[in-house]
Structure formats: structure tokens, C-alpha cells
Phi, psi and omega in degrees: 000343159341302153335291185322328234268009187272280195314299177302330177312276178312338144264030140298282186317328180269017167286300180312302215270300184329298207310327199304319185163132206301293164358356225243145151280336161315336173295306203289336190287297179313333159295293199299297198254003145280333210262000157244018152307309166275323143325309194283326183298318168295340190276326168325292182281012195280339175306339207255004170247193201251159177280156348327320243285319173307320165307287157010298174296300188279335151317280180298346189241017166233294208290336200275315212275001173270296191281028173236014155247349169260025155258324123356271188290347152319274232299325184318303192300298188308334161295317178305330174280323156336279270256303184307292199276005173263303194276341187100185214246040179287151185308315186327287215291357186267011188310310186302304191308299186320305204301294185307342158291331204273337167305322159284002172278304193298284191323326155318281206316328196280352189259310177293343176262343159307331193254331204304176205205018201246080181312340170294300208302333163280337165300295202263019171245310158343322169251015202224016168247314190280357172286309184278348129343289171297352152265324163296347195263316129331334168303294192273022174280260180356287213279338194255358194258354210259320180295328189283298187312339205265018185212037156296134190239141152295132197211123188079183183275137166252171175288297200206133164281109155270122172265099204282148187281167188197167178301151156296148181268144178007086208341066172204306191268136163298138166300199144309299192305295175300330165280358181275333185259350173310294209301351192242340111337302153328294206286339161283324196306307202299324170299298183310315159298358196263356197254011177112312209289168168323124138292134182303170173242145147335087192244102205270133171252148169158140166242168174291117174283146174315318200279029177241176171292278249224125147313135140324302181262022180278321168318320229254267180311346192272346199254315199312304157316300175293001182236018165112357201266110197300167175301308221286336175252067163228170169186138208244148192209083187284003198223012161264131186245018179202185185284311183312294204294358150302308225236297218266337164294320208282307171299343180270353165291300172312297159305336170299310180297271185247138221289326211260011189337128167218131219242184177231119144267121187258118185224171167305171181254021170262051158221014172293294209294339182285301180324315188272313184297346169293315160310278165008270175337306193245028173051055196254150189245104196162156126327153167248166158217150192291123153223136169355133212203125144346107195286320167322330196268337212292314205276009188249349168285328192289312196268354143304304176283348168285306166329291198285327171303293185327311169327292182300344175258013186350276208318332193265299213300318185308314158004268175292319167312297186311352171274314191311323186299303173279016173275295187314321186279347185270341169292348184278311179287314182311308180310317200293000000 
């Protein structure tokens, strides 16, 4: 039983690191390495079952994850192709299609270095293997804790609901996109008022972009208001132009009125788990929460938002690549 014991270790720790606070990308890494820490421990021990069960073991554990990545890059492309023809050829929208090409390139490549006979030419397909390993394996840190992070419920009274901005539809009118995080902003306010407690005030966060008329978030309470919300629990925050500065305004509005403010943030839900880490970040004391998003749009915004958490961490993801890089060039010089 030895084995197990990396895997509990590491999810004690990400159990410590959740209670400290949810918010931490350090969870998802930590969530990433029990389950394959535990994976390995079960692979250890399969000689010790009975037959079937070692086929079984070994099935699940070569065969699903090789035809479930080139069920991936199926599923990429065709969204990428979705994508092209709802939204247009803008860089954002080709994001899926490129992933799922580059999931089949790596698979060439992983076919082409079995065979190959060229030790440069297998160095730099070596290496450009353990870089996409190390970045698929973060992804999918990312992708199963932003899903865990994504089934957070309000729990108790909050102060104030922060709503974050996004563009104007001909710089006045609300989008879709937005409007999905307005209506999941209502509806906590209207549960909470419905439990007895203060009603939260509203905090529509957003400024004016060049191409719009109007701030966002004069847009945002203007939708909020037509929709039954008195004025007096609104409160509008007009001077941001990025999320920090969303996230880092919306909290010096909120202290000023009350010192101990304890909030919501609602953004869409592939931009919840980036969004709390920027709260974190920019010392707002709440949670975020996920509002409905197109199921067509989600995987190439999921993977815009994983580029930019990868971003933010540069300093360590560079790191590690450039050790993976210089792994790669010396098996390569070894080969040679």
C-alpha cells in the first residue's frame, strides 16, 4: 500500500490548499497530480488482481486516454469549424480549430519518432512532445478544478453582487454573453431577498471602450432596472477597462460604504476560475460564479482562458519548458 501514499499525500494537500482558499491555481495542479500519482499506484498493483481485472486496469489506462485524445481533436476541429462560421475568422475564434490540429500533429509526430531513424530529427520531435505533455497536463488541471471551482453555490447573505462587463452590441446595447451574467446576478439577488435577508446591491462593473456610447456599466444597471431592480440597490462602477481593474475598483466602491463588504462575482463560466484568481489577486473577499455560455463558444473561450492563467504564470510554465527543452536537446546529443 505503499504505493497510494504520494497520492494521499498530495490530495491532503490540495484538501489544505482548497480550505485556505478556493481561488489558488496551486489546487488544480494539486487535484493534477493525485489522480495521476494514483493512477500509477493502481498500475503498480495490478499484478496482485485477479484475472480479468489486470486487462481491465490496462484498458482504461492506455486505451481510453490515446482514442479519447483523438476524439478530441475531432470534437476541436469541428467546433473550430463552428466557430469560423457563427462567429467569424477572428484569432480568438480559430483557437479550437488550431488545438485540435496541433493534437493530431503531436500524434504524427508520436508515430513518426517510433519509426524514424534520424536522431536530430527525433530530438525535436522529443521535444516538442514532453512541451505538449506538460502543457496538456496543466490544461487538464485547469479544465477539471475551473469545473469543480464551477459548482460553487452562495451560501449565507452577501453584500453586493459584482457584475463584470464585456462590450456593447453597437456600443449601447447589451449582448447575450452579458446578459446571461446580468439574469444570474437577479436571480441571486431576488434568492436572497426571497430568504428574508438585506437585499445585496447590485454592482454593474464596466467603462466605456472607445467604440461605445455609453459605459457598461451605466448599460448593465440600465438592463437591471428594466427588469424590476430598484435604483436605490444599484451601484454602477464606470472606469474599468480590464478585469483586474474590475475586480480591483469594484472592491475600493464597495469599502467605502462597508468596511467588512462580502460580495459574489458573476462572470461567465469559462471566466469564473480566471476571474477568482484575479479577486484573490486584487483582495476582494467572495467568491466568483459561472453563467451560462453557448455550448459552441465554450471550448475555444476555455482555451483563451487557460493561455492567459498559463501567461500569468509565465515565470515558473517558462521554466519548466526551457528545462523540458534542454532535456530533449541532451537525449538528442546523447543519441547522436
Amino acid at each position: 500500500m505503499l504505493a497510494f501514499v504520494p497520492a494521499v499525500m498530495f490530495f491532503a494537500l490540495f484538501c489544505v490548499s482548497v480550505r485556505e482558499d478556493r481561488r489558488r491555481f496551486l489546487n488544480a495542479v494539486l487535484l493534477g497530480l493525485t489522480f495521476i500519482t494514483a493512477a500509477a499506484a493502481v498500475l503498480s498493483q495490478v499484478r496482485h488482481l485477479p484475472e480479468p481485472l489486470p486487462l481491465v486496469v490496462f484498458a482504461l489506462v492506455l486505451l481510453v486516454p490515446a482514442f479519447g485524445t483523438v476524439a478530441l481533436g475531432v470534437f476541436l476541429v469541428a467546433n473550430g469549424i463552428t466557430m469560423i462560421r457563427k462567429e467569424g475568422r477572428s484569432p480568438a475564434n480559430l483557437l479550437s480549430l488550431l488545438a485540435g490540429l496541433a493534437v493530431f500533429v503531436v500524434i504524427g509526430m508520436l508515430l513518426y519518432v517510433r519509426d524514424s531513424g534520424t536522431p536530430l530529427l527525433d530530438g525535436i520531435f522529443l521535444t516538442v512532445i514532453l512541451l505538449a505533455v506538460y502543457v496538456s497536463f496543466l490544461f487538464l488541471c485547469f479544465l477539471a478544478y475551473a469545473y469543480l471551482y464551477g459548482r460553487i453555490k452562495v451560501r449565507g447573505d452577501v453584500d453586493y453582487v459584482v457584475m463584470l462587463g464585456s462590450g456593447l452590441i453597437g456600443g449601447e446595447r447589451v449582448p447575450p454573453l452579458l446578459a446571461s451574467r446580468l439574469e444570474k446576478g437577479r436571480q441571486i439577488y431576488l434568492a436572497q431577498s426571497a430568504r428574508g435577508a438585506e437585499p445585496p446591491l447590485l454592482l454593474t462593473s464596466g467603462g466605456q471602450g472607445p467604440d461605445e456610447k455609453l459605459p457598461e456599466a451605466r448599460a448593465m444597471a440600465d438592463w437591471l432596472r428594466e427588469r424590476g431592480v430598484p435604483e436605490e440597490h444599484l451601484r454602477r462602477e464606470e472606469l474599468s477597462r480590464t478585469t483586474t481593474e474590475n475586480l480591483t475598483f469594484s472592491r475600493a466602491l464597495m469599502l467605502e460604504e462597508r468596511s467588512d463588504a462580502m460580495c459574489v462575482v458573476v462572470t461567465n463560466d469559462f471566466h469564473a476560475f480566471r476571474a477568482a484568481m484575479t479577486a484573490r489577486r486584487a483582495g476582494v473577499n467572495g467568491q466568483v460564479l459561472g453563467s451560462p455560455t453557448a455550448r459552441y463558444f465554450l471550448p475555444s473561450a476555455t482555451i483563451r482562458e487557460f493561455v492567459a492563467v498559463f501567461w500569468e504564470h509565465r515565470a515558473v510554465n517558462l521554466s519548466i519548458c526551457g528545462v523540458l527543452a534542454a532535456l530533449g536537446l541532451l537525449l538528442t546529443l546523447v543519441r547522436w
